[in-house]
Structures are given as C-alpha cells and as structure tokens.
DRENNU-59231 format. One line per field, with one value per atom (N, C-alpha, C): residue number from 1; residue in three letters; atom name; x, y, z. Coordinates in Angstrom, 1 decimal, padded with zeros to 4 digits. Atoms other than C-alpha are relative to their C-alpha. Layout:
// residues N
resi = [NUM:...]
resn = [Ala:...]
name = [CA:...]
east = [X:...]
north = [Y:...]
up = [Z:...]
// end
This chain:
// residues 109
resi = [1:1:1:2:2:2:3:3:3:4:4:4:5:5:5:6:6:6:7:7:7:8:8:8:9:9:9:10:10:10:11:11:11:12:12:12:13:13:13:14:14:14:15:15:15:16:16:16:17:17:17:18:18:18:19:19:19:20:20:20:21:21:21:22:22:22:23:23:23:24:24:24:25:25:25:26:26:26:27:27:27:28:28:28:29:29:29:30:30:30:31:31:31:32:32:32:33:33:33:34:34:34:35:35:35:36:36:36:37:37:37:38:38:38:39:39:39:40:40:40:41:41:41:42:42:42:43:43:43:44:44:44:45:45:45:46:46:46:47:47:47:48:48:48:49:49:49:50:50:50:51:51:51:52:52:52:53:53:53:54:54:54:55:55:55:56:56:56:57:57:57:58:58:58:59:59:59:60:60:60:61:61:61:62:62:62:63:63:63:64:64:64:65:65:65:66:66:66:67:67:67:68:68:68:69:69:69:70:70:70:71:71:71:72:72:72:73:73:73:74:74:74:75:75:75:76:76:76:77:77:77:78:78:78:79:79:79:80:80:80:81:81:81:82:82:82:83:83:83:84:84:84:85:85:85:86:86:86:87:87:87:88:88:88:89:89:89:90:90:90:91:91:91:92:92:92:93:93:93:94:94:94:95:95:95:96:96:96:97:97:97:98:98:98:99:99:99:100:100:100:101:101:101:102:102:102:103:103:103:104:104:104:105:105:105:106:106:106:107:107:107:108:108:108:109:109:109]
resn = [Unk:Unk:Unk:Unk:Unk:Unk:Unk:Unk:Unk:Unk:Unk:Unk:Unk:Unk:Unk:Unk:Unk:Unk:Unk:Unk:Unk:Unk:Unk:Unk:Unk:Unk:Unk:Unk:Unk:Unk:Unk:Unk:Unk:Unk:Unk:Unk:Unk:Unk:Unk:Unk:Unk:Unk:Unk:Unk:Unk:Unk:Unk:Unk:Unk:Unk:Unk:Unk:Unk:Unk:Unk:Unk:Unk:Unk:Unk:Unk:Unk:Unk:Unk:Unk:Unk:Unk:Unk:Unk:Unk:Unk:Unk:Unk:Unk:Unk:Unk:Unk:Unk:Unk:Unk:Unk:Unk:Unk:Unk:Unk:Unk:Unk:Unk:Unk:Unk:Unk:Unk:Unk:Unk:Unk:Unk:Unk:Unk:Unk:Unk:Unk:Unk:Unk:Unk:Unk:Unk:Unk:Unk:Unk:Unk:Unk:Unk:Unk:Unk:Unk:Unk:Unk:Unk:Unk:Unk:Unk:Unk:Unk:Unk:Unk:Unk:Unk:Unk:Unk:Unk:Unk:Unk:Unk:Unk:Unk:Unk:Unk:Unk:Unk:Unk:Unk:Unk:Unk:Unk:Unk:Unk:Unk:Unk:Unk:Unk:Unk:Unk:Unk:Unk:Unk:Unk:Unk:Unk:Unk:Unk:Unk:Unk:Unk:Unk:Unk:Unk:Unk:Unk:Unk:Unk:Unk:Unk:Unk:Unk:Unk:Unk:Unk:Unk:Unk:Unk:Unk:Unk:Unk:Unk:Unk:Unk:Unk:Unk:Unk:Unk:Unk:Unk:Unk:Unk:Unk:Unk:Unk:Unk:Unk:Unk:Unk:Unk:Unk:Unk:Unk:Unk:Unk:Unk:Unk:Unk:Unk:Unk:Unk:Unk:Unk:Unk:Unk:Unk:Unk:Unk:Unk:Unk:Unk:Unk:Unk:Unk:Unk:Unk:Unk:Unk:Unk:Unk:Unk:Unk:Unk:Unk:Unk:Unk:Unk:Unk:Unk:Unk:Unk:Unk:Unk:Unk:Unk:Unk:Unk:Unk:Unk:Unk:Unk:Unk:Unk:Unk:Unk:Unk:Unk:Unk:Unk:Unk:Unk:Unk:Unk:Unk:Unk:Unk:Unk:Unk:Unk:Unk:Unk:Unk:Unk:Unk:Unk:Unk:Unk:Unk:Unk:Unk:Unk:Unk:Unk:Unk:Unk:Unk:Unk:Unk:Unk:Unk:Unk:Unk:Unk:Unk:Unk:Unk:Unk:Unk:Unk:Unk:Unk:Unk:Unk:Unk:Unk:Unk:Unk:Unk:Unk:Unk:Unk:Unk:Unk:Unk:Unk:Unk:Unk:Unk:Unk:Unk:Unk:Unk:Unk:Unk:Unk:Unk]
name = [N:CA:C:N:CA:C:N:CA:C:N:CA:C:N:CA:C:N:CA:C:N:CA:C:N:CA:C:N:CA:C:N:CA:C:N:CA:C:N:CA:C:N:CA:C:N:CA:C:N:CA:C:N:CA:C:N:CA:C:N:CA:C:N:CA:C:N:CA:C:N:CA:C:N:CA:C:N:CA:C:N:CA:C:N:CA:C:N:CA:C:N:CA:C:N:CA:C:N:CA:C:N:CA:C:N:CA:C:N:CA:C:N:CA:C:N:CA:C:N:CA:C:N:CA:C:N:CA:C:N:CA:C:N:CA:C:N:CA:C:N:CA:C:N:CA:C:N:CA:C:N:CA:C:N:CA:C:N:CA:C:N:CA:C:N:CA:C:N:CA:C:N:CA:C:N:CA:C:N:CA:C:N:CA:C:N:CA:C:N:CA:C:N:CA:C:N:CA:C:N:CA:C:N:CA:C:N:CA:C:N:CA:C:N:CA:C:N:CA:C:N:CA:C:N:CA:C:N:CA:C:N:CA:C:N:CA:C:N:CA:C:N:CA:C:N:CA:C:N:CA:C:N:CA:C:N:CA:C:N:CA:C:N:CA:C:N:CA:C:N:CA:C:N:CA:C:N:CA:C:N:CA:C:N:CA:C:N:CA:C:N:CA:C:N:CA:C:N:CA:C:N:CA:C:N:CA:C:N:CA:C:N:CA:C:N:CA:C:N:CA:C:N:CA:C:N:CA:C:N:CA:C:N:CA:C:N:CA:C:N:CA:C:N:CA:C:N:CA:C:N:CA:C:N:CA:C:N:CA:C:N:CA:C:N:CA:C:N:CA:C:N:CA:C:N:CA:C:N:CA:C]
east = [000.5:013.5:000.4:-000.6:014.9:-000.9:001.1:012.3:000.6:-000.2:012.5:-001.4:001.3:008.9:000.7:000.3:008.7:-001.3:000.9:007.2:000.5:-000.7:007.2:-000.8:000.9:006.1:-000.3:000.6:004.5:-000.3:-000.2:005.4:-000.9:000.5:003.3:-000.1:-000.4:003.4:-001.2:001.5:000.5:000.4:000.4:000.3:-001.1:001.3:-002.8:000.4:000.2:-003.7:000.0:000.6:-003.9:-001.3:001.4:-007.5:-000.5:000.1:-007.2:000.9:-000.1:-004.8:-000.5:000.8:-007.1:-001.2:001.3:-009.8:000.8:-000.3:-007.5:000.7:-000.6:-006.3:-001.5:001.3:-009.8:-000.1:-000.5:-010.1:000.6:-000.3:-007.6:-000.5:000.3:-008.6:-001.0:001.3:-012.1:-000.6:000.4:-012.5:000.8:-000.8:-009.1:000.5:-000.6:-007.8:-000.9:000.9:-011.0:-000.1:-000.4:-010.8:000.9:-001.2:-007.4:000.0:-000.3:-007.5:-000.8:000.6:-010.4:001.1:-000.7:-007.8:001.2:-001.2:-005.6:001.4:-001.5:-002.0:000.3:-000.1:-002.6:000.9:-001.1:000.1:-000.2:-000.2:-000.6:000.2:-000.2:000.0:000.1:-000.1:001.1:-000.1:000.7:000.0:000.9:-001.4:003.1:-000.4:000.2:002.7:000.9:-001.1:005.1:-001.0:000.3:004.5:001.3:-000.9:006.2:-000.5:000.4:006.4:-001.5:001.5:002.4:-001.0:000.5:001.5:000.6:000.1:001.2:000.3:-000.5:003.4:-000.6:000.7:001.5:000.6:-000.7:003.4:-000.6:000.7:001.4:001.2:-000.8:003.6:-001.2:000.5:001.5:000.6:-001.2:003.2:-001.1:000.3:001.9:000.7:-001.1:003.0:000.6:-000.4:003.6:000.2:000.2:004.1:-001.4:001.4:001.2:-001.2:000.7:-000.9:000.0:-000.4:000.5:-000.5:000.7:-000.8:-001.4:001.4:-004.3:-000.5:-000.2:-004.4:-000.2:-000.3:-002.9:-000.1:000.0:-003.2:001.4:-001.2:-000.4:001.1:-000.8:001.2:000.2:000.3:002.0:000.8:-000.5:003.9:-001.2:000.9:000.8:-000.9:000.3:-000.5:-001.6:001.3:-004.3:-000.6:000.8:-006.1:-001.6:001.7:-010.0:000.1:000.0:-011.7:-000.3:000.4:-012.5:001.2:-001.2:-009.0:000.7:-000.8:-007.6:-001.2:000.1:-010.5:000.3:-000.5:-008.7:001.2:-001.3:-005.6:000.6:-000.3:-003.5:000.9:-000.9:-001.3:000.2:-000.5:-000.5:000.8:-000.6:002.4:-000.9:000.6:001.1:000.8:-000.6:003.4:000.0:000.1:004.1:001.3:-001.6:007.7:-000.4:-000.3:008.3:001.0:-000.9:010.6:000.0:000.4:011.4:000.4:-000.5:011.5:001.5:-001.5:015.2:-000.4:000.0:014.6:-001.1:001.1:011.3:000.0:-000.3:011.9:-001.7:000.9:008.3:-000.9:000.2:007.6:000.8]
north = [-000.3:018.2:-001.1:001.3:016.2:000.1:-000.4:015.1:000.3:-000.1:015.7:000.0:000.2:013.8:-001.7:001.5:009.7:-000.4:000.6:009.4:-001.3:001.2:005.9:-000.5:000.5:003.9:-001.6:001.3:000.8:-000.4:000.4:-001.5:-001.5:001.0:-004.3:-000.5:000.5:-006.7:-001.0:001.1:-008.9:000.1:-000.4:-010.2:-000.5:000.0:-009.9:000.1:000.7:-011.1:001.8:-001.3:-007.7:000.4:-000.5:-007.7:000.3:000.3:-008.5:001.6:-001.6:-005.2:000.8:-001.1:-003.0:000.0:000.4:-004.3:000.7:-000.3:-003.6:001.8:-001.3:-000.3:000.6:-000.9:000.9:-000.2:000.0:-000.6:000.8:-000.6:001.1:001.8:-001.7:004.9:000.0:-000.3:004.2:-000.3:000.6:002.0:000.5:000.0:001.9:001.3:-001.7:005.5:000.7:-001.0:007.5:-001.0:000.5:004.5:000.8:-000.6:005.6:001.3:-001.4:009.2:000.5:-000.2:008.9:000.0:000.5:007.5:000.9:-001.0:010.0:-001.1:000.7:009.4:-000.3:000.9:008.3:001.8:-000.8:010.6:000.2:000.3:009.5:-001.4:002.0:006.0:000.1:-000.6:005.4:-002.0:001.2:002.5:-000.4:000.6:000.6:-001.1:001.9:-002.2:000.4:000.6:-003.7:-001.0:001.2:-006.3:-001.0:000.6:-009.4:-001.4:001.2:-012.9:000.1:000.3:-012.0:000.3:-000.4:-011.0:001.1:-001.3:-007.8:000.0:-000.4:-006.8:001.1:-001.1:-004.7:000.2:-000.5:-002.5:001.1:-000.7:-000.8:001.3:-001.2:002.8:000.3:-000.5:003.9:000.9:-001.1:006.9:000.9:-000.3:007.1:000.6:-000.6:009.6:-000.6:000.9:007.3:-001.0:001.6:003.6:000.0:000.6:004.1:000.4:-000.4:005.5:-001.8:001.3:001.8:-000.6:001.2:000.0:-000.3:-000.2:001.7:-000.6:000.5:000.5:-001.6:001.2:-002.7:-001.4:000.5:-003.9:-000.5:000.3:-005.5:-000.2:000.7:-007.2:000.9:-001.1:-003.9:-001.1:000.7:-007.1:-000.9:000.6:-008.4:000.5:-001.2:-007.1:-000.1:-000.5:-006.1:000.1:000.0:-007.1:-000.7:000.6:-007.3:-001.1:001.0:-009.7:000.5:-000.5:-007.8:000.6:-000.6:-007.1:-001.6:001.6:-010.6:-000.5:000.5:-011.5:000.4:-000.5:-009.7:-000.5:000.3:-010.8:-001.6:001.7:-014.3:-000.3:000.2:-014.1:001.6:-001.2:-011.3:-000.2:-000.1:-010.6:-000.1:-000.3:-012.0:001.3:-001.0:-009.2:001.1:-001.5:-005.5:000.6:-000.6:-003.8:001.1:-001.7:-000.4:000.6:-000.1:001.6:002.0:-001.7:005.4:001.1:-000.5:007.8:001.3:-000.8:009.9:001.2:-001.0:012.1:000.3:-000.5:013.4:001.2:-001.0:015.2:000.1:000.1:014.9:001.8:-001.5:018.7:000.7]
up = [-001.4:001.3:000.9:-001.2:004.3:001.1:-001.1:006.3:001.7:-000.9:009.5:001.7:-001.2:011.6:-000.5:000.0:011.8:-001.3:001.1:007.8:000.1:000.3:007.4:-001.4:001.3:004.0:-000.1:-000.1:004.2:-001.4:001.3:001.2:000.0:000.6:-000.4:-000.9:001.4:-003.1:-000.6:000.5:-005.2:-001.6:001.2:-008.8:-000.2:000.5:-010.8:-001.9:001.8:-014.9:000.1:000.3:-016.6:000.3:-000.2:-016.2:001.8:-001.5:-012.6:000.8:-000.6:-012.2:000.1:-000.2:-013.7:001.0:-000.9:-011.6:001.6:-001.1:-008.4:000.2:000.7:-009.9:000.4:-000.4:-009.7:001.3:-001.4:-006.3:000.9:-001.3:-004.3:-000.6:000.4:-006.3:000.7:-000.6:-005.3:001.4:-001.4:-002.5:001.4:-000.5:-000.7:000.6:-000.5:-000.8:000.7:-000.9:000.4:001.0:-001.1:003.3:000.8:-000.5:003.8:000.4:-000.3:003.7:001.2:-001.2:006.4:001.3:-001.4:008.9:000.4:-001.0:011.4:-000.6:000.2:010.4:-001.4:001.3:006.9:-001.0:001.2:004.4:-001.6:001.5:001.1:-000.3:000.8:-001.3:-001.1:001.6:-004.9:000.2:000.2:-006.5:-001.2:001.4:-009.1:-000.6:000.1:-011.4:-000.9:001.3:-014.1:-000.7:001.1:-016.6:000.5:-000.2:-015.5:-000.4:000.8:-017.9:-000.3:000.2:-018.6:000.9:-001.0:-015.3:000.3:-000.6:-013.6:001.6:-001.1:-010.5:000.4:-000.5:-008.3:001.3:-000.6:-005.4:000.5:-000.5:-003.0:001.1:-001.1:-001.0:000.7:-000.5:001.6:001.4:-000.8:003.8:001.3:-001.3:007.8:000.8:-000.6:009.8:001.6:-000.5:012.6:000.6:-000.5:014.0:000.6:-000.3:015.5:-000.6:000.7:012.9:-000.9:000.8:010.8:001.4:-000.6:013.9:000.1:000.4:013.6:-000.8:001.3:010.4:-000.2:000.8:010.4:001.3:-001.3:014.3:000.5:-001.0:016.8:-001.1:001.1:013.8:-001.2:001.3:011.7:-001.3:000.9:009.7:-001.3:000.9:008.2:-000.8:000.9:005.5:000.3:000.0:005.1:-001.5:001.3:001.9:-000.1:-000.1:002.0:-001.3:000.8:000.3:-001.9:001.4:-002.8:-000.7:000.2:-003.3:-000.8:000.6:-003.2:-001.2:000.8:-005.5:-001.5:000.9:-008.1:-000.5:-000.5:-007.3:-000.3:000.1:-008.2:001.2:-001.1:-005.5:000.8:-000.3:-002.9:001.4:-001.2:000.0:001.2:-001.6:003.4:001.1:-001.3:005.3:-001.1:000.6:004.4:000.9:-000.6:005.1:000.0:-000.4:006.9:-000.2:000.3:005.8:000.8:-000.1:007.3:-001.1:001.4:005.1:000.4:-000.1:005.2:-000.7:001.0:002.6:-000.7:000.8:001.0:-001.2:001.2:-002.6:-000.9:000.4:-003.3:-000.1:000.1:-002.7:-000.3]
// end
C-alpha cells in the first residue's frame, strides 16, 4: 500500500543489561503505549531490540500522522527525544535526539 497522508516515524535508540530491556519492554506496553494511544496524531509504535556484545539494543518506531502531532508530543525541538525518568532508570545509555523519517510506502496492511 503506498501511502498517501504525511505518516511520519519517529526513530530512537537506548541500550539496556538484559534485565534492564525487559524492565523497559514492559514499560513502553504498559506505561508508554496507553500514554501514546491517548494523544491525537499518534499511529502506532513497535518496540526492536538485538543482542549486542552482552547488551541489548533497544529501537523505539513510533508512526504520527503529522509534524505536528510529533511536536505535541515532543515540543519545538521534535529533535529531542523524550524519555521519562522511569525509562532511563532502566536504561545504560539512551539517544538524546530522535530522527523523522516519512513514511513512502506502507505494506503493513
């Protein structure tokens, strides 16, 4: 399906100990996402991790329908990411910014 509105997907990045992903894994299901799905604009989000040297790569999609739904969200600076504190305390490191990307093509339906 080729979209055809202003989806955009807002990408983020954090690593967390294994114990520290699952901990943020539950997090965004429970905390994060019913946040999100409250908020006008908000699309959907998928939540990625890897295994990397012992640590866990964590890779946040979150898909707004548009720029200004991501400013609601994220305020003037849609470049800075947004991680409460209950998030980073899970977390060993995570991306201060967050990349926009539009979406071209949608094959998800």
């Amino acid at each position: 399906m080729t979209a055809d509105n202003d989806l955009i997907v807002r990408t983020w990045c954090a690593t967390a100990t294994g114990a520290g992903a699952r901990e943020y894994h539950r997090y965004f299901a429970g905390t994060l996402l019913p946040q999100l799905r409250d908020l006008p604009g908000f699309a959907g989000g998928y939540l990625l991790s890897r295994d990397v040297n012992g640590t866990v790569e964590l890779t946040t999609h979150t898909f707004w329908e548009s720029p200004a739904a991501v400013r609601a969200v994220a305020g003037d600076d849609i470049t800075a990411s947004v991680v409460e504190p209950e998030a980073q305390s899970v977390l060993l490191d995570f991306d201060p910014t967050a990349t926009h990307r539009s979406v071209l093509v949608d094959a998800r339906g």
